[in-house]
Structure formats: structure tokens, C-alpha cells
C-alpha positions in Angstrom: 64.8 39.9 93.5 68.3 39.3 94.7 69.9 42.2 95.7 73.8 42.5 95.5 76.1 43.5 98.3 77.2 46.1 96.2 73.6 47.4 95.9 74.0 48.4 99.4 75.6 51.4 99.3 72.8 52.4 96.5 69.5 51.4 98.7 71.6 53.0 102.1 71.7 56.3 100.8 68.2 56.4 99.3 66.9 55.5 102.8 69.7 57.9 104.1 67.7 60.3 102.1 64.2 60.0 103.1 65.6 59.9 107.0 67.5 63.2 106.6 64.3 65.1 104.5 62.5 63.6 107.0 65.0 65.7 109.9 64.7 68.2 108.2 60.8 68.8 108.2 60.9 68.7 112.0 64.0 71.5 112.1 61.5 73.6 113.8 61.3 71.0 116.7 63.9 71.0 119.6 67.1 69.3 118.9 67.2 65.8 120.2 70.5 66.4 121.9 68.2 68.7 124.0 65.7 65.4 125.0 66.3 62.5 127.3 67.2 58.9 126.1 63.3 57.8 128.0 61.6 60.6 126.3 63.3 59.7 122.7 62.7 56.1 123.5 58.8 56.5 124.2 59.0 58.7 120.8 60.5 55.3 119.2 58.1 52.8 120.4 55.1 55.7 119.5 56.7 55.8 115.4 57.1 51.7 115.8 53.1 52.1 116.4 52.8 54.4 113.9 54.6 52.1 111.1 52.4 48.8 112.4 49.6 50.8 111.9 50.6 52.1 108.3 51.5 48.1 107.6 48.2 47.1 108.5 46.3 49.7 107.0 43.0 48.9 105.4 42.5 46.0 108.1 40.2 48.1 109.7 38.5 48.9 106.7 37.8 44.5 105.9 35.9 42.3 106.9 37.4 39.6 109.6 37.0 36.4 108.4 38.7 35.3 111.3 42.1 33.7 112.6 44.3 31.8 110.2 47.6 29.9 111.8 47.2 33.2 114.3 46.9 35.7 112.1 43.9 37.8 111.6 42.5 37.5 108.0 40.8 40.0 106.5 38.7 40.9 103.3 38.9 43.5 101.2 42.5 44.6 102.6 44.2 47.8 100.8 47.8 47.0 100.2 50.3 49.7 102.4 51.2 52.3 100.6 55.0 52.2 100.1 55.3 55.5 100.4 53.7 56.2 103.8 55.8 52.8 104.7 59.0 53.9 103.8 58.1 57.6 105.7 57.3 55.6 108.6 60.6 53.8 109.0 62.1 56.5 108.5 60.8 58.3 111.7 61.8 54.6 113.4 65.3 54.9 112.2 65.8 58.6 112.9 64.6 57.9 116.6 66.8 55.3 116.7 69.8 57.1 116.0 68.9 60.2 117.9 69.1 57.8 120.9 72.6 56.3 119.6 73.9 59.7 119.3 72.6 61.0 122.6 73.9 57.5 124.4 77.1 58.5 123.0 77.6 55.6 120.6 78.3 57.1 117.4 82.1 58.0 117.2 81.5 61.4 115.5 82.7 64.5 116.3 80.4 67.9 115.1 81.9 70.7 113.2 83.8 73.2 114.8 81.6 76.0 114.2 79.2 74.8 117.0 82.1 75.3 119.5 83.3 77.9 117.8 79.7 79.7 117.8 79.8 79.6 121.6 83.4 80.3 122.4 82.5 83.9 119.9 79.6 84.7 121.6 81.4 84.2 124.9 84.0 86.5 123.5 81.3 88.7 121.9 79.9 89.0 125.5 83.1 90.0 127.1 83.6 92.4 124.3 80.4 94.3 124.8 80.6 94.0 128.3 84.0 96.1 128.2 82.5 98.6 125.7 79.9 99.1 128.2 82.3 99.5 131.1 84.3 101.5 128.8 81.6 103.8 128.1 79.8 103.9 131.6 83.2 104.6 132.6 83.6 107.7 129.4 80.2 108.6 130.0 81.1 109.2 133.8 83.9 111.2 132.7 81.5 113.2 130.5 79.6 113.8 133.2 81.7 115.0 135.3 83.4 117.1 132.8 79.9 118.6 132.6 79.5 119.2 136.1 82.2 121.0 137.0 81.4 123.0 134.0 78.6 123.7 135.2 80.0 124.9 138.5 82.7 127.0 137.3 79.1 128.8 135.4 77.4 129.1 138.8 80.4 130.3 140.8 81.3 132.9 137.7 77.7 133.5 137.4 77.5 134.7 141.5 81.1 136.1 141.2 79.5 138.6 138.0 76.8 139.0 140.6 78.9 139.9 143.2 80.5 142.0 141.3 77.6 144.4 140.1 76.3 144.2 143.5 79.4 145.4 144.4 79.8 148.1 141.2 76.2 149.0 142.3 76.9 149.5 145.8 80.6 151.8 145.2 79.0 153.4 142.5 76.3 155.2 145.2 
């Protein structure tokens, strides 16, 4: 089958496809921008595994009839799936360009939101941590207000006192 360059563009975004359904099945993982380039790399070489597994599959499943111009031979062989196959280098190409991305060799720049997520919670913060001031500061003021409410009661409350005692007392 010869494929035409302008075909390219067609089998690119089909792949491009399975890699970003394949992203999106592992959302729930941490974000690779959060992992070291060793760690993704070991991750790489483990899904390279994976797919040489998937392409041999069914070897272990044959009988070895021995070594052929240094290959293996077996009997009985199930054809890869080209599903599973296609899965597979799909995890080797995302791990790939989680590493480019994270080496800093893709010349992209992210939406604004994600700066724009932190600079409004760091607002957000600043704004709650005034309105907290702010009402530590009116509750203080309600407090005090309360207090010397309070106060004025007591002293009015021993001044009426005072003055019974004092009604009592002239009143003998």
C-alpha cells in the first residue's frame, strides 16, 4: 500500500486521537509536568516493553521450533491484535512527548487561564484575608462596643444600688 504525503495529515490525527483518549483515561493520574524526566523516561522504556510484548504476543503460547537467521520461530503464533498494538504505541508516544514537553522542547505556550487560575486565587487569598482582618478588626469593635456596654450596666446597676441603699438609709 503506498501511502501519499498528503495522507499524512489523515493517519497523524487518527493516531493524535488514540494518544489524546489515551491522556485522557489516565486524567486521574498526576500531571506529568508534576514528574521527573528519569521517572517519565523509566515509564517510556516500561510501555516500550509493554508494546514488544503485545508484538510478540502468542509467542509464548507456540511451540519453538528453534532459531531461524536469529530469530526465534515459533508454531502456532496468534497474530498482534492491532488494536492492543496501536494502544500500546500510543502510551510510547505520549511518554515521549511528556518528556519533550517537560525538557522544554516543544515551543508551546499553555492557555492563560492556568496563570490566570493562580494569579485569582492569589488575589482570592488576599481578598479573604482582608475580609477576615476587616472583620476581626469589626468584630473587635463589636466587642468592645459590648463591653463597655456592659460596664455602663454594672456601674448604673451599683449606682441604682447605691442609691436605694442610700433612699433606704435617709428614709430611717
Amino acid at each position: 500500500m503506498t501511502v501519499e504525503r498528503k495522507d499524512y495529515d489523515i493517519i497523524v490525527a487518527a493516531f493524535t486521537a488514540l494518544m489524546t483518549k489515551k491522556l485522557r483515561e489516565n486524567d486521574h493520574k498526576t500531571h506529568w509536568r508534576n514528574q521527573l524526566i528519569s521517572d517519565l523516561f523509566v515509564m517510556l522504556v516500561a510501555e516500550t516493553k509493554e508494546l514488544e510484548a503485545e508484538l510478540v504476543s502468542g509467542a509464548q503460547f507456540g511451540r519453538d521450533l528453534g532459531t531461524v537467521a536469529g530469530q526465534k520461530v515459533f508454531v502456532d503464533r496468534e497474530r498482534p491484535s492491532p488494536v492492543k498494538v496501536a494502544r500500546e504505541c500510543a502510551d510510547v508516544a505520549n511518554l515521549a512527548l511528556m518528556i519533550a514537553d517537560v525538557a522544554g522542547g516543544l515551543d508551546i505556550e499553555l492557555p492563560a487561564r492556568e496563570t490566570v487560575t493562580i494569579e485569582l486565587l492569589q488575589r482570592e487569598v488576599l481578598r479573604l484575608q482582608k475580609e477576615v482582618t476587616h472583620e476581626n478588626g469589626r468584630w473587635k469593635e463589636v466587642y468592645e462596643s459590648h463591653r463597655q456596654e456592659r460596664e455602663k450596666r454594672q456601674l448604673l446597676e451599683i449606682e441604682n444600688k447605691r442609691l436605694q441603699s442610700d433612699r433606704g438609709v435617709s428614709g430611717d
